[in-house]
PDB file as gemmi writes it, atoms N, CA and C in Angstrom:
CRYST1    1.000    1.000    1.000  90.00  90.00  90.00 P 1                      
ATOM      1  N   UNK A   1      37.164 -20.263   8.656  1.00  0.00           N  
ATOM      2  CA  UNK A   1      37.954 -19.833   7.525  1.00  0.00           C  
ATOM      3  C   UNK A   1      37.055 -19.623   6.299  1.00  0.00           C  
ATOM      4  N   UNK A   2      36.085 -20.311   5.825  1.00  0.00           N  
ATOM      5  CA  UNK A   2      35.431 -20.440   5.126  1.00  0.00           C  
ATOM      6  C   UNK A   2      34.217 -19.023   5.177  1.00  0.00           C  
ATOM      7  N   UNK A   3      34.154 -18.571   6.465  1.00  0.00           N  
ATOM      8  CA  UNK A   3      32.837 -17.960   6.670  1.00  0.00           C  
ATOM      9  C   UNK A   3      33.616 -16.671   5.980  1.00  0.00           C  
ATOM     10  N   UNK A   4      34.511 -16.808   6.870  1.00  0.00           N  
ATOM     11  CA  UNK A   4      35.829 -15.616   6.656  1.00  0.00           C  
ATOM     12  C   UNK A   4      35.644 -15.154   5.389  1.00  0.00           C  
ATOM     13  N   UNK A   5      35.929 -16.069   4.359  1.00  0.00           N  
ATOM     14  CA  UNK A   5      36.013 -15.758   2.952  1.00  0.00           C  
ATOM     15  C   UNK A   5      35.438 -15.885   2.083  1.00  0.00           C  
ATOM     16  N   UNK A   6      34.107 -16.139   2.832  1.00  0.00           N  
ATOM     17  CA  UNK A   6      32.650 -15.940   1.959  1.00  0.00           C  
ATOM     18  C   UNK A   6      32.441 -14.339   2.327  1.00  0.00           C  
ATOM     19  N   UNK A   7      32.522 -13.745   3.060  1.00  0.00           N  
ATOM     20  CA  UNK A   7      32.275 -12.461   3.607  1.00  0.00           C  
ATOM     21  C   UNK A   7      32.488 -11.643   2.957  1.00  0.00           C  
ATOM     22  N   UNK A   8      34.169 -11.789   2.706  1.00  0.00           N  
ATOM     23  CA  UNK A   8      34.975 -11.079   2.121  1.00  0.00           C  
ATOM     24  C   UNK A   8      34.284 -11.020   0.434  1.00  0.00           C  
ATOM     25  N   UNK A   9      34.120 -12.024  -0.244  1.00  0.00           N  
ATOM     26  CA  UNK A   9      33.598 -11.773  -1.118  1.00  0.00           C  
ATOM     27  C   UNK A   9      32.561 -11.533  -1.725  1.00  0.00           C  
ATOM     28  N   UNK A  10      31.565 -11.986  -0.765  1.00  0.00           N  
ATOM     29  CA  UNK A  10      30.036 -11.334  -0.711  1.00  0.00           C  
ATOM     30  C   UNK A  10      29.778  -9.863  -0.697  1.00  0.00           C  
ATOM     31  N   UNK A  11      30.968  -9.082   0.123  1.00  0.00           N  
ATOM     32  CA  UNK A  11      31.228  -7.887   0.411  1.00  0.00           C  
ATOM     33  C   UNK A  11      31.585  -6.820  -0.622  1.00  0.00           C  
ATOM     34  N   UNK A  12      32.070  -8.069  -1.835  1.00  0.00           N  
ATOM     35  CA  UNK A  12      32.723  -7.293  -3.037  1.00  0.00           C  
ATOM     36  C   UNK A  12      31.135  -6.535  -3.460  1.00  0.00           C  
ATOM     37  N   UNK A  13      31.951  -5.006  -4.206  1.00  0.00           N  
ATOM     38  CA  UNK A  13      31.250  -4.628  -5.327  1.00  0.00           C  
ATOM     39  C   UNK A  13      29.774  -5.352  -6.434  1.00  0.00           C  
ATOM     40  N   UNK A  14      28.508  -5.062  -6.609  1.00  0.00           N  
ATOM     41  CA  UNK A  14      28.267  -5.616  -7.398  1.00  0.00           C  
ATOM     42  C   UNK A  14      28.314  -7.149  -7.964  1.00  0.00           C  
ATOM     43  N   UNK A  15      28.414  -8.006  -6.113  1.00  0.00           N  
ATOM     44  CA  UNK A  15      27.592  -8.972  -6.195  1.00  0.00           C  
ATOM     45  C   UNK A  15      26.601  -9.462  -5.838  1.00  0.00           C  
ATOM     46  N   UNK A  16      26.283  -8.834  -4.303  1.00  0.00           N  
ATOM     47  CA  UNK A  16      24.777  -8.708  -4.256  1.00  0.00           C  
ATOM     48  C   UNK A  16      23.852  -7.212  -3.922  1.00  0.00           C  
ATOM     49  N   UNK A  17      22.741  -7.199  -4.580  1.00  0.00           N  
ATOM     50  CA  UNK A  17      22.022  -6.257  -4.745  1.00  0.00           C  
ATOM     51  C   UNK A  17      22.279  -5.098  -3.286  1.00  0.00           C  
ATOM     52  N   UNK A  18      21.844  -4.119  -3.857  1.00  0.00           N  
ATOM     53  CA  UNK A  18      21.960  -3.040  -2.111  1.00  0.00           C  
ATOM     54  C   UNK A  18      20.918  -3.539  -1.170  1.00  0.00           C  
ATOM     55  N   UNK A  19      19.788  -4.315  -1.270  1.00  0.00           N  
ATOM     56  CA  UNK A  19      18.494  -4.147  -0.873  1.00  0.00           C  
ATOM     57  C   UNK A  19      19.071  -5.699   0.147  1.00  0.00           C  
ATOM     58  N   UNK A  20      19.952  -6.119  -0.190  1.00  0.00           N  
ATOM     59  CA  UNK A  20      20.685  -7.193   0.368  1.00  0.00           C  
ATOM     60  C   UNK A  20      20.746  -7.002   1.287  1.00  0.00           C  
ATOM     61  N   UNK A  21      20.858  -7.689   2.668  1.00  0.00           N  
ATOM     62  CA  UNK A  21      21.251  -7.323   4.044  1.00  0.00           C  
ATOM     63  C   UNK A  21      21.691  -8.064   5.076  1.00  0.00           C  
ATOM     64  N   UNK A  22      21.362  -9.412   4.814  1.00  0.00           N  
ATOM     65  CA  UNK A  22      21.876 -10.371   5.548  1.00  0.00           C  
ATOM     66  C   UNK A  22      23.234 -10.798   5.233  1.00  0.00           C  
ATOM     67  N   UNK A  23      24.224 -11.344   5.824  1.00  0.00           N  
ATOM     68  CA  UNK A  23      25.791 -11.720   5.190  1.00  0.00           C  
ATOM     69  C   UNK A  23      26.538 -10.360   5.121  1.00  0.00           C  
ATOM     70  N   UNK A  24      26.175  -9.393   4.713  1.00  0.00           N  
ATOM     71  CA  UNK A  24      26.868  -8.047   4.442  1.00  0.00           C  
ATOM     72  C   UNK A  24      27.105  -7.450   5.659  1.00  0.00           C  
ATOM     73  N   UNK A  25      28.477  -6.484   5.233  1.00  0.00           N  
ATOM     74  CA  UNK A  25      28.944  -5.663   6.283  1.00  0.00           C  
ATOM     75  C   UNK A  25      28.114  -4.263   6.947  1.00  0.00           C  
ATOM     76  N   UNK A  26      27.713  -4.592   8.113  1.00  0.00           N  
ATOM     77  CA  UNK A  26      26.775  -3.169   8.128  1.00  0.00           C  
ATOM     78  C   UNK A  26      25.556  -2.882   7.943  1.00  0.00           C  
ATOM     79  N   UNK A  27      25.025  -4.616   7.788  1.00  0.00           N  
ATOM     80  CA  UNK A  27      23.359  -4.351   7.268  1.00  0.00           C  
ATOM     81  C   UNK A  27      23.561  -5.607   7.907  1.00  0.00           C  
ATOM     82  N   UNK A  28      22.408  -5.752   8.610  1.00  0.00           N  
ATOM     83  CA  UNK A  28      21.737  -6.922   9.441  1.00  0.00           C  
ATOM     84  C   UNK A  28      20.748  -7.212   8.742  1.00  0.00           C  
ATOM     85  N   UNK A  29      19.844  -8.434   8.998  1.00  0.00           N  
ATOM     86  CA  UNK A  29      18.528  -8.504   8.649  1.00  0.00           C  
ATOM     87  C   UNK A  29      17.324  -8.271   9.576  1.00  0.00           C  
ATOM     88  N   UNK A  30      18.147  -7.504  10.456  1.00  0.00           N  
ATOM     89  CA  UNK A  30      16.844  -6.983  11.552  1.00  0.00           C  
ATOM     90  C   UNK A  30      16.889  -5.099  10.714  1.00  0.00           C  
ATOM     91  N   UNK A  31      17.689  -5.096  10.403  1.00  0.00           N  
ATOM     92  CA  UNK A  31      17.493  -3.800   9.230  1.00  0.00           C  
ATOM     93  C   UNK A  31      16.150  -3.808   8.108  1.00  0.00           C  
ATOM     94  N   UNK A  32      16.502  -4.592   7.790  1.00  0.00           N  
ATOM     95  CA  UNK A  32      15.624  -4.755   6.286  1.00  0.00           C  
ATOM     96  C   UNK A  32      14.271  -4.783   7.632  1.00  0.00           C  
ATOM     97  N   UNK A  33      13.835  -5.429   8.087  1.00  0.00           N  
ATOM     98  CA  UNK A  33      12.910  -5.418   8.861  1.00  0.00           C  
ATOM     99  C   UNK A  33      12.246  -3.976   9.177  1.00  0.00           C  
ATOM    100  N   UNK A  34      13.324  -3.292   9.687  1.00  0.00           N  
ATOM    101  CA  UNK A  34      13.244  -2.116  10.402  1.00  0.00           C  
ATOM    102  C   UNK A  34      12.926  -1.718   9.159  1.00  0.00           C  
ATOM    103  N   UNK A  35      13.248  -1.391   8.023  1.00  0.00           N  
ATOM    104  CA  UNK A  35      13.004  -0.600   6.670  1.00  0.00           C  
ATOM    105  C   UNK A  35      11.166  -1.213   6.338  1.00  0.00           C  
ATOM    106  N   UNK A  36      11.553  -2.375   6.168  1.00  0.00           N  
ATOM    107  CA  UNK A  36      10.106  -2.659   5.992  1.00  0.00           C  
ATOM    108  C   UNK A  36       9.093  -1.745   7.118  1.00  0.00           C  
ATOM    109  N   UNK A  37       8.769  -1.597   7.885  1.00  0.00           N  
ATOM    110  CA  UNK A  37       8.048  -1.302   8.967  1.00  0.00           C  
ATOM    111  C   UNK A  37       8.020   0.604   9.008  1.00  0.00           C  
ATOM    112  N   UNK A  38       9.351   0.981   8.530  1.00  0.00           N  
ATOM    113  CA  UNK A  38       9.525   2.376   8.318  1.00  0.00           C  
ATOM    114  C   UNK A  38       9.012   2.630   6.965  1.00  0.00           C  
ATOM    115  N   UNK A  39       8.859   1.637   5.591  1.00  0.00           N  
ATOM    116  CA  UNK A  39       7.956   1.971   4.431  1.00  0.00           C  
ATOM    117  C   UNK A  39       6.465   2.409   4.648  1.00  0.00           C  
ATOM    118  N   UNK A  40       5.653   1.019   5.476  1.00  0.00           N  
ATOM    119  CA  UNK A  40       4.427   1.344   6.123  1.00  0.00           C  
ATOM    120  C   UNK A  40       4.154   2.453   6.900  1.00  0.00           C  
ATOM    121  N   UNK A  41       4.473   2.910   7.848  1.00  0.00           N  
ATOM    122  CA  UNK A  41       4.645   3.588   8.546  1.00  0.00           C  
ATOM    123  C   UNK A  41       4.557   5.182   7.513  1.00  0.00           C  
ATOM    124  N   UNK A  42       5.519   5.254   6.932  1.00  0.00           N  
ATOM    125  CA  UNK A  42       5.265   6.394   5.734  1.00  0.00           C  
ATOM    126  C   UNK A  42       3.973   6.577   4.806  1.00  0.00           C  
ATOM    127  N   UNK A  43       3.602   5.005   4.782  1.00  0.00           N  
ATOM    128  CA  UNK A  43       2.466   5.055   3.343  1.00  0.00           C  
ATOM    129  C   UNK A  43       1.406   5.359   4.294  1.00  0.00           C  
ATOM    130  N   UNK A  44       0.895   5.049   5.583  1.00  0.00           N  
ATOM    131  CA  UNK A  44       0.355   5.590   6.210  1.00  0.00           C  
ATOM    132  C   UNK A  44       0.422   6.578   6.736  1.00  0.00           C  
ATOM    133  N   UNK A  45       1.027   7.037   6.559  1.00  0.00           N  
ATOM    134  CA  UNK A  45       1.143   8.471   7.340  1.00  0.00           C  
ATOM    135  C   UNK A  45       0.867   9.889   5.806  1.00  0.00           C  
ATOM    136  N   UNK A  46       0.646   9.350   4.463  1.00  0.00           N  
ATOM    137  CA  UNK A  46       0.507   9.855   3.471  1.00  0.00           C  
ATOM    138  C   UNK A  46      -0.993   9.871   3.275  1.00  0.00           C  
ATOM    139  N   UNK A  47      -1.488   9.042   3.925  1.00  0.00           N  
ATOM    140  CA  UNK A  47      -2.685   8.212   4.044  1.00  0.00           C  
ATOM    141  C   UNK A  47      -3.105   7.166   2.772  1.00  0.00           C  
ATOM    142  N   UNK A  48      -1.600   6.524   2.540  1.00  0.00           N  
ATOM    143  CA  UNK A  48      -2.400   5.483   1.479  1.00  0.00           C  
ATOM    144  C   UNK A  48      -2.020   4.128   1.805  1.00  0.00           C  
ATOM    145  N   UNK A  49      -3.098   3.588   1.208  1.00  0.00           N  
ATOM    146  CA  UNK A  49      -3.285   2.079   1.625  1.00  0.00           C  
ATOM    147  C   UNK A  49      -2.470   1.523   1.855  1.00  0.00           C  
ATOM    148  N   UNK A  50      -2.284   0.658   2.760  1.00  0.00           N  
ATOM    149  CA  UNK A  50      -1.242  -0.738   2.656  1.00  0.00           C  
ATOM    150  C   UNK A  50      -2.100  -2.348   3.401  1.00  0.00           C  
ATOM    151  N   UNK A  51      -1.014  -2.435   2.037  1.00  0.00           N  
ATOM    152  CA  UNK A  51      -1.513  -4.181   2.254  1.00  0.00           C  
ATOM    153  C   UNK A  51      -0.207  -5.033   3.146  1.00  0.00           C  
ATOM    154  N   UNK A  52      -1.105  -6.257   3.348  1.00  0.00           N  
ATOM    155  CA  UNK A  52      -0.061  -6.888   4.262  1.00  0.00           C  
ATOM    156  C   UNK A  52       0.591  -7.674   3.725  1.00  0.00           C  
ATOM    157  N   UNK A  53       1.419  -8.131   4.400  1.00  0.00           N  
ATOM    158  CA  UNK A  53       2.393  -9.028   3.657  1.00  0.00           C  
ATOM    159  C   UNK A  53       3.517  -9.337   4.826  1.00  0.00           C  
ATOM    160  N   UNK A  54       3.464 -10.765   4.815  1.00  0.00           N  
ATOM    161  CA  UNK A  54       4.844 -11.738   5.317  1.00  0.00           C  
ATOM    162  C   UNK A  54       5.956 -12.171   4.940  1.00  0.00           C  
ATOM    163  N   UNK A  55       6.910 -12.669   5.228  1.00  0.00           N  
ATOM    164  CA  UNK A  55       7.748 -13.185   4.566  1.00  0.00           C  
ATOM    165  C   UNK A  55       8.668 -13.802   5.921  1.00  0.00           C  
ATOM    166  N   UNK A  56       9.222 -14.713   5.009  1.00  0.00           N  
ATOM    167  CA  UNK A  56       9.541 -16.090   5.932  1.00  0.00           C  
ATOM    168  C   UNK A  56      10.998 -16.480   5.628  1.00  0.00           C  
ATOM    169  N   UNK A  57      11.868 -16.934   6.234  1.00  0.00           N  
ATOM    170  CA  UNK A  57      13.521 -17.250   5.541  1.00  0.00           C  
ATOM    171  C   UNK A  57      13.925 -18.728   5.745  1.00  0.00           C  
ATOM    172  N   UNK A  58      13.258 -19.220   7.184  1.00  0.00           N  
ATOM    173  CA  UNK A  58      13.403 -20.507   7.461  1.00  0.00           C  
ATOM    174  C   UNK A  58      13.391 -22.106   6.415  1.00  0.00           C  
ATOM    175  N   UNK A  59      12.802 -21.871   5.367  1.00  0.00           N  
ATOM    176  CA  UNK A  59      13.252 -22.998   4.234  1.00  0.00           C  
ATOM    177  C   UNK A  59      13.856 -22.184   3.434  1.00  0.00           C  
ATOM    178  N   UNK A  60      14.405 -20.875   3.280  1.00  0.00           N  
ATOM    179  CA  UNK A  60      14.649 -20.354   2.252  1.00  0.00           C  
ATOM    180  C   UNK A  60      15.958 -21.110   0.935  1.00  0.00           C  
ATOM    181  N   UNK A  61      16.712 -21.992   1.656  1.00  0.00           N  
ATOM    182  CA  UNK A  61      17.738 -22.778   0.608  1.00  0.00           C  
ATOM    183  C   UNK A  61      16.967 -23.657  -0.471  1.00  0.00           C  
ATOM    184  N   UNK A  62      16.190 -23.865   0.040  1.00  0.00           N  
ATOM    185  CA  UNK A  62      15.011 -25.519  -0.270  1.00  0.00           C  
ATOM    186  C   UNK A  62      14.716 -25.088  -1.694  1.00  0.00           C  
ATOM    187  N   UNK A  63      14.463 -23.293  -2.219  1.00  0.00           N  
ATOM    188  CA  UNK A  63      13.772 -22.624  -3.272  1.00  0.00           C  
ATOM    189  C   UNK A  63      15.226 -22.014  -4.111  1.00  0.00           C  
ATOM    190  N   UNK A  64      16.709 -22.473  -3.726  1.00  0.00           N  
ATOM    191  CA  UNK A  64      17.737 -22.061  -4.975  1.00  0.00           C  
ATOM    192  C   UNK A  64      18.479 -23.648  -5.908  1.00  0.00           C  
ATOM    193  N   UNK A  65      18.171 -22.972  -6.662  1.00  0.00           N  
ATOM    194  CA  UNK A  65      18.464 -24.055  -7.896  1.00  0.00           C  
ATOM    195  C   UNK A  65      20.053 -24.440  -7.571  1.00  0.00           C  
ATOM    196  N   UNK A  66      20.324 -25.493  -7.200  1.00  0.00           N  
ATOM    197  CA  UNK A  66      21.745 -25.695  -6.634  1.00  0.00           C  
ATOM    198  C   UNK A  66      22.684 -25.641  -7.876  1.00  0.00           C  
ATOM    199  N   UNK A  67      22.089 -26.039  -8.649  1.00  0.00           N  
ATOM    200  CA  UNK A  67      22.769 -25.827 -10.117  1.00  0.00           C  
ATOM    201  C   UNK A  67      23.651 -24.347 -10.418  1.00  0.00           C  
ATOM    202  N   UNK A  68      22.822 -23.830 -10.450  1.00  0.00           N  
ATOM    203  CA  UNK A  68      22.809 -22.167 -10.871  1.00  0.00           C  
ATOM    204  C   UNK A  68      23.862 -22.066  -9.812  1.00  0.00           C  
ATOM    205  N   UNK A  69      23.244 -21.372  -8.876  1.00  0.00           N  
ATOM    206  CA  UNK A  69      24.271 -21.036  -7.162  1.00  0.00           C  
ATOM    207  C   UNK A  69      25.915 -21.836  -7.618  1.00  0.00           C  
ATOM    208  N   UNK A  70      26.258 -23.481  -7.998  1.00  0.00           N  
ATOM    209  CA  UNK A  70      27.428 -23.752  -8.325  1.00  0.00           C  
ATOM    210  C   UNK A  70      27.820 -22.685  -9.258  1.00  0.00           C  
ATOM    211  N   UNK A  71      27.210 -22.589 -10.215  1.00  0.00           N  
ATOM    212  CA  UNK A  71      28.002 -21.726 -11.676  1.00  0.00           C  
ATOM    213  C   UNK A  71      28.267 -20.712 -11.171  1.00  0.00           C  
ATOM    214  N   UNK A  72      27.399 -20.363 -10.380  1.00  0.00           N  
ATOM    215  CA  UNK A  72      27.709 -18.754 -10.406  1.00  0.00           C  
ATOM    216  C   UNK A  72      29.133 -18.645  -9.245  1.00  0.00           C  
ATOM    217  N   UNK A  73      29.137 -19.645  -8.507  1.00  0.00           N  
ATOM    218  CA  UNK A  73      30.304 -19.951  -7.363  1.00  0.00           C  
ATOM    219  C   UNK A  73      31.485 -20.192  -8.894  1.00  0.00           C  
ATOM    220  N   UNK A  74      31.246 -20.636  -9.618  1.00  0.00           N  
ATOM    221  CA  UNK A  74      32.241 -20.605 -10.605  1.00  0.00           C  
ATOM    222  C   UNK A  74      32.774 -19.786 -10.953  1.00  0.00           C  
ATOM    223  N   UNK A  75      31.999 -18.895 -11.748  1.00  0.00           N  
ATOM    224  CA  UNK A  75      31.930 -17.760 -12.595  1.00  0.00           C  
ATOM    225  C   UNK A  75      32.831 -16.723 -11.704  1.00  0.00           C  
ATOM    226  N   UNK A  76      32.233 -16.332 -10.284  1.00  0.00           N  
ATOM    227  CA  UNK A  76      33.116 -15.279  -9.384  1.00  0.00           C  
ATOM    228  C   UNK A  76      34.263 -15.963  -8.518  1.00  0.00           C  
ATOM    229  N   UNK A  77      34.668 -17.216  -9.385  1.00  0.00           N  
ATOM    230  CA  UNK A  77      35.911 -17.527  -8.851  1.00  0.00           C  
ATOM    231  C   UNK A  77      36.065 -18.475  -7.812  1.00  0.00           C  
ATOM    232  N   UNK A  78      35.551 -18.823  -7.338  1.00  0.00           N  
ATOM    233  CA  UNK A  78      35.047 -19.598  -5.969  1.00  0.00           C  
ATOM    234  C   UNK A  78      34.905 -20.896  -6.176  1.00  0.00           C  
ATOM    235  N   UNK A  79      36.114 -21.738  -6.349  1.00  0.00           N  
ATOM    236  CA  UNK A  79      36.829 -23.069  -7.228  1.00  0.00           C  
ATOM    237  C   UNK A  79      37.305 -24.129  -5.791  1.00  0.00           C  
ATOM    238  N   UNK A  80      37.599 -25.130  -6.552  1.00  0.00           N  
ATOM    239  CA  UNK A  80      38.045 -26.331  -5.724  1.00  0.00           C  
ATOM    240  C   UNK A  80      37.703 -26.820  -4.368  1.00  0.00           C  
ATOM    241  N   UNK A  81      38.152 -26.582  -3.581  1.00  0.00           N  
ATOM    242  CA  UNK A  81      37.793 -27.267  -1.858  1.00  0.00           C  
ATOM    243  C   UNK A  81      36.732 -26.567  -1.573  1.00  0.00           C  
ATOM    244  N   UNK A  82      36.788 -24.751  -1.539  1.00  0.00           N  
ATOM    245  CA  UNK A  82      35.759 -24.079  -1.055  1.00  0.00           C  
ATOM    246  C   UNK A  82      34.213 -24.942  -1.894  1.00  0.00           C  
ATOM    247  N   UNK A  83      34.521 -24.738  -3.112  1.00  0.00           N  
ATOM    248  CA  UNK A  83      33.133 -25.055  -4.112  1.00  0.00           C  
ATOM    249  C   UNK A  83      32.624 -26.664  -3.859  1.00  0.00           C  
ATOM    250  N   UNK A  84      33.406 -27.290  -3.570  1.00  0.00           N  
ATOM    251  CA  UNK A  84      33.368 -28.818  -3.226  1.00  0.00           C  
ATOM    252  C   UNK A  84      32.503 -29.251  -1.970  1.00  0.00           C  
ATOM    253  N   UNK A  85      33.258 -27.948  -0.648  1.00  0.00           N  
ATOM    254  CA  UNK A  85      32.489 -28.377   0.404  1.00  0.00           C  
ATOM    255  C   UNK A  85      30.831 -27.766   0.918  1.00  0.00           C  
ATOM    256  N   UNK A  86      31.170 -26.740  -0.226  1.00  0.00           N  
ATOM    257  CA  UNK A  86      29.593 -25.766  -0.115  1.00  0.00           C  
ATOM    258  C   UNK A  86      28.523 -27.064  -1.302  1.00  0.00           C  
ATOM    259  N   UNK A  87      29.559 -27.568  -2.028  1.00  0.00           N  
ATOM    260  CA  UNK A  87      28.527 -28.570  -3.191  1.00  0.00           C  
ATOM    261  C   UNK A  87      27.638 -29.938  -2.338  1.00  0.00           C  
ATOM    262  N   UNK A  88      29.026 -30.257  -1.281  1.00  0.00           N  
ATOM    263  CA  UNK A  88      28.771 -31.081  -0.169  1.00  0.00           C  
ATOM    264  C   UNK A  88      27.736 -30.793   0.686  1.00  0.00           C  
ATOM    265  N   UNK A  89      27.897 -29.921   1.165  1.00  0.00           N  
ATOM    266  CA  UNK A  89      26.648 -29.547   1.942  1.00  0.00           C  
ATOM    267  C   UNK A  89      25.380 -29.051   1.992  1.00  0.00           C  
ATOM    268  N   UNK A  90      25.318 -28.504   0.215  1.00  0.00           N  
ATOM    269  CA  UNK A  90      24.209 -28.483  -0.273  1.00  0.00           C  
ATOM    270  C   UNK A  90      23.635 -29.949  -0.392  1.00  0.00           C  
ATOM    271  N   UNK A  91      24.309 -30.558  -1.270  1.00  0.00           N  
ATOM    272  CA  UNK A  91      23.629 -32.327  -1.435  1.00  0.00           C  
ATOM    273  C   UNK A  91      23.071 -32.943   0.106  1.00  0.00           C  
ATOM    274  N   UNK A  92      23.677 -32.643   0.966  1.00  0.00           N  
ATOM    275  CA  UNK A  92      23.340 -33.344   2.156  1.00  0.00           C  
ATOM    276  C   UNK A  92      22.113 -32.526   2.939  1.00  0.00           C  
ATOM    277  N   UNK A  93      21.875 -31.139   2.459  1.00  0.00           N  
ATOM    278  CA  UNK A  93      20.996 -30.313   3.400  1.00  0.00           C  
ATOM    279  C   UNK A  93      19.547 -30.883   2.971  1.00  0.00           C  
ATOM    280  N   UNK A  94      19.894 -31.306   1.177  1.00  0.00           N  
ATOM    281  CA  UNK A  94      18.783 -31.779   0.550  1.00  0.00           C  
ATOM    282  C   UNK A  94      18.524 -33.298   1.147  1.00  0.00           C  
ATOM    283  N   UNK A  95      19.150 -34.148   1.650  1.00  0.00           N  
ATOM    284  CA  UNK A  95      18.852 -35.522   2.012  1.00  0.00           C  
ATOM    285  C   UNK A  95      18.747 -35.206   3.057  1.00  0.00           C  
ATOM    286  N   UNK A  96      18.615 -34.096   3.963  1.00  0.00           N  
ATOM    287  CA  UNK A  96      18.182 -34.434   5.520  1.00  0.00           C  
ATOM    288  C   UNK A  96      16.833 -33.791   5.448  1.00  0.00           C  
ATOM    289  N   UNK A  97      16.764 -32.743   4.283  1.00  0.00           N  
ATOM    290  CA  UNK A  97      14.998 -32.279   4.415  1.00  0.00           C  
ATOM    291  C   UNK A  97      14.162 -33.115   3.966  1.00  0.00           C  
TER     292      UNK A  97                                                      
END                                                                             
């Protein structure tokens, strides 16, 4: 139920960026991948340089200010039980890392 209606509103208008792709309808994050790999692919084929570069998602919660992320769960409406049990499980993701 919850995933349900995070979706739904993640999905809204002008809350997360286009370049977004994971959570969203229609964009995977094996996309963004695929885009990455189709940028290179172009800059080489222009013949200009490219540098390398990684990127990693596996600690990625560990680096959002839990603070912020609440307000902003505020701000777009996203109140009481929902905000309580996402507050919950942030606090606890932090005591098991």
């Amino acid at each position: 139920m919850i995933y349900n209606r995070l979706i739904v509103f993640i999905n809204k208008p002008n809350i997360l960026i286009d370049a977004q792709h994971g959570f969203k309808i229609n964009k995977l994050t094996e996309t963004t991948s695929k885009i990455f790999i189709a940028s290179i692919q172009q800059s080489t084929d222009k013949l200009l340089y490219v540098l390398g570069s990684s990127f990693g998602t596996t600690k990625a919660y560990d680096v959002i200010y839990h603070d912020i992320l609440l307000n902003k769960l505020e701000y777009y409406v996203i109140r009481w039980t929902i905000k309580a049990w996402i507050e919950t499980y942030l606090s606890l993701s932090v005591t098991i890392c």
